[in-house]
N, C-alpha and C positions, 0 to 999 in steps of 0.2 A: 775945633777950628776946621781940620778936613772935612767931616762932616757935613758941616755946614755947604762947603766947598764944593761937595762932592753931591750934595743934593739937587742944583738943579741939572748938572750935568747927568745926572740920572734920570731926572725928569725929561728933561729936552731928549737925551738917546728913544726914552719910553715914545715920547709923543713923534719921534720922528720914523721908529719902526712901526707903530698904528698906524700913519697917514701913508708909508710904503704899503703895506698890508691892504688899508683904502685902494690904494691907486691899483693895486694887482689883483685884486677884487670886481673892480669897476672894467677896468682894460678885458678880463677875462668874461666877464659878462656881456659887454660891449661885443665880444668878437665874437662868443657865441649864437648869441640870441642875435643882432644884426651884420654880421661879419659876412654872409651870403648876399648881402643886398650890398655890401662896401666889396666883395669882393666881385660882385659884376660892376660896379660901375668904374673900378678902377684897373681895367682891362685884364681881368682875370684870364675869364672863356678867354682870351688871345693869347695871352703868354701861352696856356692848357694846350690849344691847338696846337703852336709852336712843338710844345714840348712832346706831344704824342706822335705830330708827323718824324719828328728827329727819332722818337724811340719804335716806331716801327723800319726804319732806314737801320738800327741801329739791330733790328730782330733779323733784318732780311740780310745785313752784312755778317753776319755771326752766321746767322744757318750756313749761307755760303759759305763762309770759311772753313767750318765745319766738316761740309759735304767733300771739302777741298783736301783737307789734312784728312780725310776717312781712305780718300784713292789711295795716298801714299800712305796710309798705315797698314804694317804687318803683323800685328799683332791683332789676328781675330777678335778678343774682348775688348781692347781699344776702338776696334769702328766698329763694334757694335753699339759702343756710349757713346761714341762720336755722331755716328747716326740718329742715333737715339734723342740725341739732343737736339739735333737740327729738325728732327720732326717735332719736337717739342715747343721750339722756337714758332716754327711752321703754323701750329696749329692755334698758335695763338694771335694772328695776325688778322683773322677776321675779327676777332674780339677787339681789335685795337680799331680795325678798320674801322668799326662801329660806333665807338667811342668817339673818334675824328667826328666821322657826319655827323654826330648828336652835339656833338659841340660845336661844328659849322652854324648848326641854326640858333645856338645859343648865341652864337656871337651875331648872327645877324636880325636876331631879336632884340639884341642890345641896343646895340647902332642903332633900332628905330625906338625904341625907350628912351635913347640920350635924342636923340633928332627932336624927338617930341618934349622934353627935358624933364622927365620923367623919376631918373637919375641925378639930377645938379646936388640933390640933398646927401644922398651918401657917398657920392665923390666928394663933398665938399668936409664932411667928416672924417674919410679917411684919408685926404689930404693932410688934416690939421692933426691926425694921430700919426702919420708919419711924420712929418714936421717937429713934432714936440719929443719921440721917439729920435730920430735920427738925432737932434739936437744935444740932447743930456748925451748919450754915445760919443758925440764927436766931442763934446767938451770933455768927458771920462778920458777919454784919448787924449787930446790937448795936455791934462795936466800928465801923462802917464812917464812921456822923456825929461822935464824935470824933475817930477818924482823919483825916479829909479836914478838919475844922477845922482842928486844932491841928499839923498837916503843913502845910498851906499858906502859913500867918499864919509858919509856922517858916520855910518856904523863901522866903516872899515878904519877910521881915525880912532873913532871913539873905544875899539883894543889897543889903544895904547902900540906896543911894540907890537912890530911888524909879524914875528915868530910867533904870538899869540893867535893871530888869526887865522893860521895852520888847524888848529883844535876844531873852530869854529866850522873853518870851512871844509874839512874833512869829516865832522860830524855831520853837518847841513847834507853832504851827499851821499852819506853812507844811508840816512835815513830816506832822502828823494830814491834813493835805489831801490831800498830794499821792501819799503811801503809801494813803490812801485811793482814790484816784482810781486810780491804779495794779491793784490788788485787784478794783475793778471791772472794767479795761479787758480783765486776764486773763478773768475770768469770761465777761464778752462775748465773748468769740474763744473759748474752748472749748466755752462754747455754740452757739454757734452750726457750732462745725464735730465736734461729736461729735452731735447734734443728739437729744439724749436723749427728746425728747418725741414721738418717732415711735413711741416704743417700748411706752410707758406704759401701766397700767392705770387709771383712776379710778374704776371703778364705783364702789367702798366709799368716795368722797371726800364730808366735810363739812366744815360749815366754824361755827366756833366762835362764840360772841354777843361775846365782843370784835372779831372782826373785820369782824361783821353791826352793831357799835355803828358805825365808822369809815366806812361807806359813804355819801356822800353830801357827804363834805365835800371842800374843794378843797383842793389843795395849797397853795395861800397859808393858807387858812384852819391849815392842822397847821403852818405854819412860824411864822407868827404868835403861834400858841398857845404854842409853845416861849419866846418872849420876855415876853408879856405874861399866860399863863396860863389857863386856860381859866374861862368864864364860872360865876360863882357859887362859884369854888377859890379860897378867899385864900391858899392854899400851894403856890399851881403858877406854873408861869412862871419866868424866869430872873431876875425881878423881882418878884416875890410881895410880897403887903401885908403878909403874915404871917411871922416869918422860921421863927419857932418852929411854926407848923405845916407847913412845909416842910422840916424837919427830919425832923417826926411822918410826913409822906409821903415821905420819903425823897428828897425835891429835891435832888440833889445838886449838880446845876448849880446852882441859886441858892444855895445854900451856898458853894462857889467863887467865885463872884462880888462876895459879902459877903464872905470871906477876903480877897481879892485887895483890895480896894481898903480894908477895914480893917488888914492890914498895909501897905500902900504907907502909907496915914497913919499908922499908929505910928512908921514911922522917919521922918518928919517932928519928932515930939515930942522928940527931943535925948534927955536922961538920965531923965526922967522915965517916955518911950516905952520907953528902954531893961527897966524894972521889968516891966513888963506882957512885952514877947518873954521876956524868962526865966522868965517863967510858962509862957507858952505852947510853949517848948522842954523846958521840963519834962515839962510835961503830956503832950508828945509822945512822950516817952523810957520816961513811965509806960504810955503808949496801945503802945509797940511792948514793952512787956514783957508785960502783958497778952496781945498774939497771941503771943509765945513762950508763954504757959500753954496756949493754947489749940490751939494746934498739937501738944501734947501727947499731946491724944485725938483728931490729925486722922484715925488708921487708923480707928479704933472708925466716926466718923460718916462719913467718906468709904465705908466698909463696907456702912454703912446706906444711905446715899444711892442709891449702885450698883444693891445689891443688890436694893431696893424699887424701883427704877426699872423696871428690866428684868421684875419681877414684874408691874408696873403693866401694864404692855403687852402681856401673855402669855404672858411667857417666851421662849426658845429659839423655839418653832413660830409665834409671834407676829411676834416680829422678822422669823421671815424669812419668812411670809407678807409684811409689806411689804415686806421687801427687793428681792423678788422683782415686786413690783406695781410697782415706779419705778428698778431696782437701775440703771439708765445716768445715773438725774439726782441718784443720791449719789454713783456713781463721777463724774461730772464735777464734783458740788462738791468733793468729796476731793481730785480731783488742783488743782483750782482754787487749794485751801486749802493746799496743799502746796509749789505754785510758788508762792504769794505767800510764804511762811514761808521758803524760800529768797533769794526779792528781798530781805527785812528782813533776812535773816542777813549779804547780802551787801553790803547798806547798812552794818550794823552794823562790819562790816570793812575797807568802803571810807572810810567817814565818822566810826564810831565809832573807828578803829584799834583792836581790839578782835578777840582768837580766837572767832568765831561759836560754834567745837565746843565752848571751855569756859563759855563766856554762856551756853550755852543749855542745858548739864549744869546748871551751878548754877542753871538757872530751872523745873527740873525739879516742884522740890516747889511753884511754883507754878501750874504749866502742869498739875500733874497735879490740885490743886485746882481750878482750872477746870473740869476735866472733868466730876468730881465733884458742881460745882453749878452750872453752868450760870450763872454771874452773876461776871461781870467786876469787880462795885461789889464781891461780896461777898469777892472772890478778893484783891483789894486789898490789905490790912493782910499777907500771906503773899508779894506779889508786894513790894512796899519791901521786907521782911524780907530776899528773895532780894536783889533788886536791889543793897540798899545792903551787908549783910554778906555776900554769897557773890561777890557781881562788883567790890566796891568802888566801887560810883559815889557821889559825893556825898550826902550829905543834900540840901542846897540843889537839887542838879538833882531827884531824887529826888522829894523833895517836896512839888513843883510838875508836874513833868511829870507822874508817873503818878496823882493826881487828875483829873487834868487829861484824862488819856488816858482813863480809866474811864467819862469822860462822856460825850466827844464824839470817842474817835478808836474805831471801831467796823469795823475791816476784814475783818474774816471776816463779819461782818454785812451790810455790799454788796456783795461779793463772791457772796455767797448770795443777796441779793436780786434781783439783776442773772441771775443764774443761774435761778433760782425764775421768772422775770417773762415771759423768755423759753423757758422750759419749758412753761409756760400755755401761752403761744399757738401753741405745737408743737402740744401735745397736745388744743388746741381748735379746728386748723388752721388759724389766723391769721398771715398774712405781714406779720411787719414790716420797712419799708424803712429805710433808712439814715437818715433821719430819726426816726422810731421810737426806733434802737438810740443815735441821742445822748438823746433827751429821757430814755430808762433810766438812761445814763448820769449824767446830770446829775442826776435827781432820785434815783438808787438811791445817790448820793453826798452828798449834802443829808440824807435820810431816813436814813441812818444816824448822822448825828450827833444827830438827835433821837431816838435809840434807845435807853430806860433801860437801865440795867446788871442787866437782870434777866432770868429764863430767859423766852423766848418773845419776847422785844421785838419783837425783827423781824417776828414774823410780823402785828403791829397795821402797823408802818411798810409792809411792804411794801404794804399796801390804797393810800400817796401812791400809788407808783411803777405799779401797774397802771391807776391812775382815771386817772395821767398819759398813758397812752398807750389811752386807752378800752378796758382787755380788763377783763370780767365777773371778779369775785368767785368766781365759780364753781367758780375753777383751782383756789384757793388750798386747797379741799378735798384735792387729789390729793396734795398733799405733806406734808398738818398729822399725819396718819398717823405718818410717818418723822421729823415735825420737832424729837423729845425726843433724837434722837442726834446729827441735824447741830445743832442748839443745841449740844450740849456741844464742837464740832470748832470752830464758829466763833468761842464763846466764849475759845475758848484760842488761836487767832489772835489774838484785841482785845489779849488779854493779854501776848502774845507783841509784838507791836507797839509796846505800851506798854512794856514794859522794852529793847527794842532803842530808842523813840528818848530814853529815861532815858538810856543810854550814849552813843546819837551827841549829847545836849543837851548832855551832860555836857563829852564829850571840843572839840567844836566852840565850845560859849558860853561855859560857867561858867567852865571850866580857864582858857580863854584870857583871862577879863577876871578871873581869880586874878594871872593873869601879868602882864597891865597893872600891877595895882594895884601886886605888888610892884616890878614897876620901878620906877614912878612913886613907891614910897616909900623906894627905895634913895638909898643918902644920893651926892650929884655927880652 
């Protein structure tokens, strides 16, 4: 009878990972082969000019400052790298210079292609790829704050006694840590012995005003923020005054925090508590039929997503213009990203008891959403779906853990930052000592758990982890270039991560205090 049951829901997962696969096929084809002709006509050259006049403002205020802190330094090997650097800066200004004028006339080749309407055909398709693209993301979104509600308050009831969920949730973070810390310690050793920033181009590196906003603050100051919220935000913090507009910003942490201790007290409430969970199991059962709809058209917007991405960038000759300007310090986050994805596989086997090859087949449709949108939180409601019907892990472990994870277990995130941090001062000739490479350590593992589930987090966090170890802002220009693709590689580690320790939670906590209980209620 299961069998039967279970056959077309095998089928339908089959045919719905083929037609993702489709659409991220097509999307990627699409951006290659015509993503130059979609990214002129949808004011590419313009935003490009924007962005180079800013990073040479950005070359000429660095030199200066530079030449500025060289006066007052006493220490002769200090302004000599100070110096050193500012000539550095200097001498790539005409390179940039050059670049501007070449793309002045790009742009105003354009404008007489669009005058002449030359252009209406590939704006009008990268129109309707961003369209379709922004669409599925923002409804992934949409479902993301009932989900992690009405999931938590599920799995946090569904222990039964409140004292049970202690096991639970002390196992959940011993693992997000220490798989954490792990992801880093990789990164650090291949960094340091592939040594990619010897290699590097930065001329064309700027650096974004969220991460010109983050400069100045201390790293106590961003860890504190995380708990108590930031000043004048009554919807931030892990403790917000507002719960409801921390919902409206998408607080997910203090939304978890409010679940977790509002179901530990409903099952205090006896039968009356009882009334209230079977809403909220409801409501849960309603929230995961709902992403079965919308997984429906995940080809069409994951199509979008892709395809508009890759156009944004330049296309094909875009890509690999940056490829090509840093291609050692993505191959070293790649393989980074890859050995860690093997350690989880092989946790998952060792601890999960659990075939890594077919966990990770069935986590496909949501490993490949990740890709797609670069957002951990928003991949969520597809990553349970996988978890609980394609692997069989519990509800209860379920979730709990992968909200949980979406928040604050972030491994492909310090694995990259750790990577990133130490690439800088490659490529800015700065030696760090063994001292150094703990404080990385320590705070590129801290910073990632205050790293929203959204595309780009890391690259705000990782401004803690540089200020920690005194290296310039500067760097972080040389990789913000490249950082829309390893975004989508380390988002799908976070995610990856989270559904492997859904299975070892599952197989190691829940199961086994299933098995207690029934003893303990077998009758002699």
């Amino acid at each position: 009878m299961s069998d039967t049951q279970d056959k077309p829901h095998t089928d339908n997962s089959m045919r719905g990972l083929i037609l993702i696969l489709v659409g991220i096929f097509l999307g990627v084809t699409l951006g290659l082969v015509y993503g130059k002709s979609m990214w002129l006509a949808s004011e590419g050259p313009e935003k490009q000019l924007t962005r180079l006049e800013k990073t040479i403002e950005q070359k000429e205020a660095d030199a200066a400052r530079f030449r500025e802190q060289a006066k007052t330094e006493t220490d002769p090997q200090e302004v000599q790298r100070l110096n050193k650097e500012a000539d550095r800066l200097e001498g790539q200004l005409p390179k940039i210079q050059a670049r501007i004028d070449a793309t002045r006339d790009t742009v105003q080749e354009v404008e007489k292609e669009k005058a002449a309407g030359n252009l209406g055909v590939p704006q009008g398709i990268y129109i309707i790829c961003e369209f379709c693209g922004d669409l599925f993301l923002q409804v992934l979104k949409l479902l993301v704050i009932p989900l992690v509600v009405t999931s938590m308050i599920s799995g946090i009831t569904s222990l039964g006694d409140v004292r049970k969920m202690g096991r639970v949730g002390l196992s959940t973070i011993i693992y997000y840590f220490s798989t954490g810390a792990i992801a880093v310690f990789i990164g650090i050793l291949l960094v340091v012995i592939i040594q990619p920033g010897n290699s590097a181009d930065d001329t064309f590196a700027y650096r974004t005003d969220s991460v010109e906003a983050k400069q100045g603050q201390t790293t106590i100051e961003v860890f504190l923020d995380v708990f108590r919220g930031r000043e004048g935000d009554p919807g931030s913090g892990m403790f917000p005054s507002n719960l409801f507009l921390a919902a409206t910003n998408t607080n997910v942490l203090a939304l978890i925090v409010f679940a977790i201790v509002f179901g530990g007290a409903l099952t205090t409430l006896g039968e009356e508590g009882m009334l209230v969970i079977r809403f909220f199991n409801v409501c849960n059962e309603a929230v995961m039929k709902m992403v079965h709809m919308v997984m429906m058209f995940a080809p069409i917007g994951i199509f979008g997503l892709v395809s508009s991405n890759i156009a944004k960038n330049g296309g094909a000759a875009g890509f690999l213009e940056q490829l090509q300007a840093i291609g050692w310090y993505v191959g070293t986050v790649v393989i980074g990203l890859l050995l860690h994805s093997i350690v989880l596989a092989t946790l998952l086997w060792a601890l999960g008891k659990r075939n890594p090859f077919v966990y990770t087949f069935n986590l496909l449709r949501a490993l490949l959403t990740s890709v797609s949108t670069a957002s951990s939180a928003a991949t969520l409601p597809v990553t349970m779906e996988c978890v609980e019907e394609n692997n069989g892990v519990s509800n209860r472990s379920a979730s709990f853990v992968l909200p949980l994870g979406a928040t604050i277990n972030m491994d492909g995130t310090a694995l990259y930052e750790a990577v990133a941090v130490i690439f800088i001062a490659q490529t800015l000739g700065i030696h760090l000592d063994m001292a150094d490479l703990v404080i990385i350590f320590l705070t590129a593992s801290l910073a990632a758990v205050g790293a929203a589930g959204i595309p780009e987090a890391g690259l705000v966090t990782m401004v803690i982890v540089l200020q920690a170890v005194g290296l310039p802002l500067t760097g972080i220009g040389t990789i913000l270039a490249i950082d829309w693709f390893l975004d989508r590689l380390r988002t799908t580690v976070n995610v990856y991560g989270d559904a492997c320790g859904a299975g070892i939670i599952d197989t190691m906590v829940v199961q086994k205090q299933q098995a207690e209980a029934e003893a303990a209620a077998a009758p002699g």
